[in-house]
N, C-alpha and C positions, 0 to 999 in steps of 0.2 A: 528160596527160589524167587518169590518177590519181590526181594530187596536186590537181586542179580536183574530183574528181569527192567525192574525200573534202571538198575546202573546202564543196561546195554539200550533202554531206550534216549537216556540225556546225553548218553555218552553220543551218538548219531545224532543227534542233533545240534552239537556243540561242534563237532568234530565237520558235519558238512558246512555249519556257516562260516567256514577256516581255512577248509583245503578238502575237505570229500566226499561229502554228500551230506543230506537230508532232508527230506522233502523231497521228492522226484516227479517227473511229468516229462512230459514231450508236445513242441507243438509247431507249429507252422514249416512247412518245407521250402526250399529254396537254395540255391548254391552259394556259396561265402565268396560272393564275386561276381558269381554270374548272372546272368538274365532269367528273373522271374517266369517260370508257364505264365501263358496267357488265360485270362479264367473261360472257365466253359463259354459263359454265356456274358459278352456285353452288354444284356439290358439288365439280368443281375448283377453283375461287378461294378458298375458306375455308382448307384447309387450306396451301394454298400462302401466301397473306396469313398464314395462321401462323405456318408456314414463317421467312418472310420476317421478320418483326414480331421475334421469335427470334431470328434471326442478327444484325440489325443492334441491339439491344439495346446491347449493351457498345458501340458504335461512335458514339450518338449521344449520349451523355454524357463527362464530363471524364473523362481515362483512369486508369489505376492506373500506381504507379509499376511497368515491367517490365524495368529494365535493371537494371546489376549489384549486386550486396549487397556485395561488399567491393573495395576498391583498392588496390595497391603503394603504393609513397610514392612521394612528388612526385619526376617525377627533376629533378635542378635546373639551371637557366641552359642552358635548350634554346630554338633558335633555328625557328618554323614559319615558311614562306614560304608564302603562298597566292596562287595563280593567278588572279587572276578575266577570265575571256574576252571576257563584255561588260559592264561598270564603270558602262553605262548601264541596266543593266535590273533592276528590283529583287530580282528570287530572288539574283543574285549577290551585288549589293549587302548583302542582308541577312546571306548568309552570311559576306560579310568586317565586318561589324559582330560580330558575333557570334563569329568569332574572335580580334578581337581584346579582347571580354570575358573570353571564356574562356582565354587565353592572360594577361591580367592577374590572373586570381583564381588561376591557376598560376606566376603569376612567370615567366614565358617572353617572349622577343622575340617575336613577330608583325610580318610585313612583307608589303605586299599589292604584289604586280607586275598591271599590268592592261595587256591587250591592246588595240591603237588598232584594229586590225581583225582578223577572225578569221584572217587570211593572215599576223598576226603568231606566232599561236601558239607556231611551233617557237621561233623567235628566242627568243619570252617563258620559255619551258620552260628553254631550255637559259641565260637568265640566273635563273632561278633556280633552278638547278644549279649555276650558276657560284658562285654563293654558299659552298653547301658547308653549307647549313642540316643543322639535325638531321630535317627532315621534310616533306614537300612535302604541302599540300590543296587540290583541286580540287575540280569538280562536273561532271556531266554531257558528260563524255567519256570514251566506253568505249575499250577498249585499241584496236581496230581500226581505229579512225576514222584515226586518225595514226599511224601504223608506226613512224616517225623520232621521233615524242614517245616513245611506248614505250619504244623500244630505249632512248634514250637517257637515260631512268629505269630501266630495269633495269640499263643501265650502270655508273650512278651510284652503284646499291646505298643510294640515300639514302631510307628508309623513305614508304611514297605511301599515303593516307588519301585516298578519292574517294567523294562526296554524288548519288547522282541515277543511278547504273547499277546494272543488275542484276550480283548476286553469282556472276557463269556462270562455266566457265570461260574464255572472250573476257577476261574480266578479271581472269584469277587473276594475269597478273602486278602487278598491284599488291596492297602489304603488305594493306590492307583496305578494305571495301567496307562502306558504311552503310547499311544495308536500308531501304529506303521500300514494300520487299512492296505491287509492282504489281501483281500478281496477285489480293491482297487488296484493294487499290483497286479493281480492276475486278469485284470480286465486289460490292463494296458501291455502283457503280453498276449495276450488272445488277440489286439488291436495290430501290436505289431506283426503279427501270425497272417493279417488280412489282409497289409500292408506288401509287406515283402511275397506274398505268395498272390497279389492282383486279384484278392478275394476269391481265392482258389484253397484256400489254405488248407490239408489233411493233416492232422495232430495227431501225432505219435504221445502216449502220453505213459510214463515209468512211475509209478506209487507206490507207496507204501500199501499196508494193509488199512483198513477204517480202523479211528480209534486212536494209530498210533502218535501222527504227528499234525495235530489238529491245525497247523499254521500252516502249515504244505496243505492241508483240505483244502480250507479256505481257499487259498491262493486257484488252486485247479479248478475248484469251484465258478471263480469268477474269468477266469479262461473259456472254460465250457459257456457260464451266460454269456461273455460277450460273443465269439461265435455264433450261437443262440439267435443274438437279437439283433446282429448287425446284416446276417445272411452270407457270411466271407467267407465260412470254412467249417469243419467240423472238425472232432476230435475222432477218428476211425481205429486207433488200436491203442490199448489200455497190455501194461503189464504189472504184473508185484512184483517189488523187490523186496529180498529181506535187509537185515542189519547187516550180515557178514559181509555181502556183496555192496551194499552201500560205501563200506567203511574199509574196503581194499580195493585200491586204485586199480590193481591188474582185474579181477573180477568185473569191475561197475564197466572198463571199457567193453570189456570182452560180452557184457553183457546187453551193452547199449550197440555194439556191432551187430549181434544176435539177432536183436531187436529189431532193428532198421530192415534187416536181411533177411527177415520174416515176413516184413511189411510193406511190399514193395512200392506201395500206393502212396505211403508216408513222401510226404517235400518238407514237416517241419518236427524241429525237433525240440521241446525245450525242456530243458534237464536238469530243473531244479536250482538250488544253491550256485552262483560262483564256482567255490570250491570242486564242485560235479565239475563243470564244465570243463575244468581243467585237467580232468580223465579225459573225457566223452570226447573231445574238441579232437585233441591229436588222434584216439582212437578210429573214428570215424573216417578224419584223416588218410590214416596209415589204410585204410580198408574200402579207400575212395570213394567215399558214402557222398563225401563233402559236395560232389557237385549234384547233389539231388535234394540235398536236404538243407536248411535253413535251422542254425541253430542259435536256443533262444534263453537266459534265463536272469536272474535276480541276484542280487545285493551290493552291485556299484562297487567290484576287487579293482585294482588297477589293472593287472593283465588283462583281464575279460574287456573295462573298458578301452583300452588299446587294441582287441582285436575287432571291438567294432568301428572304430574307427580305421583302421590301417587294412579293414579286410581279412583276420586273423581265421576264420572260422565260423567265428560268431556275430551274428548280425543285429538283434536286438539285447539289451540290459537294461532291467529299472532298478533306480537305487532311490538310498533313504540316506539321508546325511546322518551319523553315525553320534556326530558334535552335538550338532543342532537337538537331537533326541535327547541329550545328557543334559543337557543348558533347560529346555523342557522340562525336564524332571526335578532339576535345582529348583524352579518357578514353583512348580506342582509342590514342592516340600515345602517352598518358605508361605503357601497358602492353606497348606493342612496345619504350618505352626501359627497361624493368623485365624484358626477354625472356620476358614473360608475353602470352600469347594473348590477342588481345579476343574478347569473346563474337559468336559468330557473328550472333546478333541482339540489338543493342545496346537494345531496345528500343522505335523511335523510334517514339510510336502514326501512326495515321492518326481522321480521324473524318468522321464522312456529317453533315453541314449539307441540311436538306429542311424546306420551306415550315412540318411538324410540330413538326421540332428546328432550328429556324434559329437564327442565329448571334446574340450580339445587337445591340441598336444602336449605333454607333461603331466595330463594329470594322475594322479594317484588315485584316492576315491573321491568320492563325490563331495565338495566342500557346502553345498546347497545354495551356492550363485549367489548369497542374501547374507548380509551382515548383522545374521540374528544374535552376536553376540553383543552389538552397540544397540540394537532393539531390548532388547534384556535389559541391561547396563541403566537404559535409558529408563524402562518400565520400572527397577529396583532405583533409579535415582542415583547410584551408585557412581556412574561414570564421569 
C-alpha cells in the first residue's frame, strides 16, 4: 500500500509537469482580453501597482548573468547517467538533450536510461547504478517519494545532481540540488495577480492536500506572501484536489468550473502546472467563466506561452529555462569531481511572460534570453 501510494504520488507530479496537473492553486481574476475591475480604492491601488511594477522589473526582461565567476578545470573522462522518468513528456526530454550538450562541450560520456512506466523507477535507478557512472542526474523527484531509490544512492555513494525539487532538507541526501526558487515563482504570480486585476486581485486557489506535493506549497506559499505584502489582493477561496481528478483531464475541467461557479467573488485564477492549464483554460472557456477571471500559471509550455501572448485565456506565465538548469548541473558535477562546493544558487533565472511583457512570436519554451551556454563554455575553457 505504501509503495502504491508513493507510485500515485510521482506519478501526479511527473504527469502535471507534461500535460495535467500537479501542484494546483488559483489566483488573480480578470478576463483573457478584457478590461481589468477597477480596484476599490485609488489611494490603495497606486501604491501597491507600484509596489508591484517594482518587483517584477528585473523578472520581465532577459536576465543578468548570476551564476559562478570562476571554475576548476575540466575533470576529465567522467561518465553521467541520466534518469528520465517519462521520455514521453517534453520537460524530460529537454533536459536529456541538454545534457547531452553539455556533457559534449565537457568531453564526458552521457547516457540516458528511461523509464517504460513510473513502477519501473527502482529497477531504472538501480541500473544506473549498476553502471558505476561517476554521477547520476535526475529531475523532479524528492528524496521521500521512494525510500528504496534513496537508500540505494546513498548507498552507492555515487555523486546525485537533481532539477525540479526544493533544496529542504527531505533532500539533503542528494550531493546537489538546482534551485528553481519556487517561492520566487509564486511571488511573481501573486505579482502578476496584482497587475492584471489593478490591485484588486481575489485568488481562487486548487491544492493539493499538505504533505503531498511540497513544490506546489512552496510555490502557493509565496503567492499568498506576495499578496500579503504588497496590499493588491487576496487569496479568498482555497479547494483540495485529489490525484484522480488532477490526473483526468475531463474531471480537473469540470472541477475547476465548479470552482469558479461556487466563488463568484473569484477575478483570478491560477492553476498550477502548464499542463493544468491546458484542461482549466478551454474548460472555463466553454463555461464562459473566461470574462471574469484572469488565468495564471507556471513552467514556460509553448502553447501556454502563445496564449499569453495572442490573448488565448491565459494572461500571466513564469518559466525557468529547462537548458540552462542542465548546463547548471554539468558545472555543479565537474566541481563536486574537483571537491570543490557548487554554489548554493547556481543561478538558474526564472522570468514573468504577461499580455505587457509577452514572449515573442515563435517561440516554443523559454530559451532564457542569455547565451549561458558560451558562459559555461567559456568558465570550462572549453570553447
Amino acid at each position: 500500500m505504501r509503495q502504491a501510494l508513493r507510485v500515485r504520488h510521482i506519478s501526479m507530479m511527473l504527469v502535471a509537469l507534461a500535460a495535467a496537473a500537479a501542484a494546483f492553486t488559483g489566483c488573480s481574476e480578470a478576463s483573457s482580453g478584457g478590461t481589468p475591475n477597477a480596484a476599490s480604492s485609488s489611494t490603495q491601488s497606486g501604491p501597491a501597482l507600484a509596489r508591484t511594477e517594482k518587483f517584477v522589473a528585473p523578472y520581465v526582461k532577459a536576465p543578468v548573468w548570476r551564476g559562478p565567476a570562476t571554475s576548476p578545470p575540466v575533470a576529465q573522462a567522467k561518465r553521467i547517467v541520466y534518469v528520465n522518468q517519462l521520455p514521453t513528456q517534453p520537460l524530460f526530454r529537454a533536459i536529456g538533450t541538454a545534457a547531452k550538450e553539455a556533457g559534449q562541450a565537457l568531453g564526458w560520456n552521457v547516457t540516458e536510461l528511461d523509464a517504460t512506466t513510473l513502477n519501473d523507477l527502482p529497477e531504472v535507478f538501480n541500473r544506473a547504478i549498476a553502471q558505476k557512472p561517476d554521477g547520476i542526474l535526475f529531475s523532479n523527484l524528492s528524496a521521500n517519494e521512494y525510500p528504496t531509490i534513496t537508500a540505494a544512492l546513498v548507498k552507492s555513494k555515487i555523486p546525485t545532481v537533481v532539477i525540479g525539487v526544493l533544496p529542504t532538507r527531505v533532500n539533503s541526501s542528494y550531493t546537489h540540488v538546482v534551485d528553481l526558487h519556487y517561492p520566487l515563482q509564486g511571488q511573481l504570480i501573486g505579482a502578476a495577480a496584482v497587475l492584471a486585476r489593478q490591485a484588486d486581485a481575489k485568488v481562487g486557489v486548487l491544492g493539493f492536500a499538505p504533505g503531498f506535493d511540497p513544490s506546489g506549497e512552496a510555490l502557493i506559499a509565496g503567492i499568498k506572501d506576495y499578496l500579503a505584502s504588497s496590499g493588491g489582493g487576496s487569496v479568498v477561496a482555497t479547494k483540495t484536489i485529489d490525484v484522480a481528478t488532477v490526473t483526468d483531464p475531463s474531471a480537473m475541467g469540470q472541477a475547476s468550473v465548479a470552482f469558479a461557479q461556487a466563488n463568484p467573488a473569484l477575478n483570478a485564477f491560477f492553476v498550477g502546472y502548464d499542463g493544468t492549464s491546458s484542461t482549466v483554460v478551454p474548460a472555463l472557456r466553454q463555461a464562459g467563466l473566461l470574462n471574469r477571471l484572469d488565468v495564471l500559471a507556471y513552467q514556460g509550455d509553448a502553447q501556454q506561452l502563445g496564449w499569453v501572448r495572442d490573448g488565448g485565456g491565459q494572461v500571466a506565465d513564469v518559466a525557468w529555462s529547462q537548458a540552462w538548469a542542465t548546463w547548471a548541473a554539468f558545472d555543479d558535477f565537474n566541481r563536486i569531481f574537483n571537491k570543490a562546493t557548487p554554489p548554493a544558487d547556481d543561478g538558474v533565472p526564472v522570468r514573468l511572460f504577461t499580455k505587457d511583457n509577452p514572449p515573442p512570436a515563435g517561440t516554443t519554451t523559454w530559451s532564457g534570453d542569455f547565451a549561458f551556454s558560451v558562459k559555461y563554455k567559456a568558465l570550462w575553457k572549453t570553447s
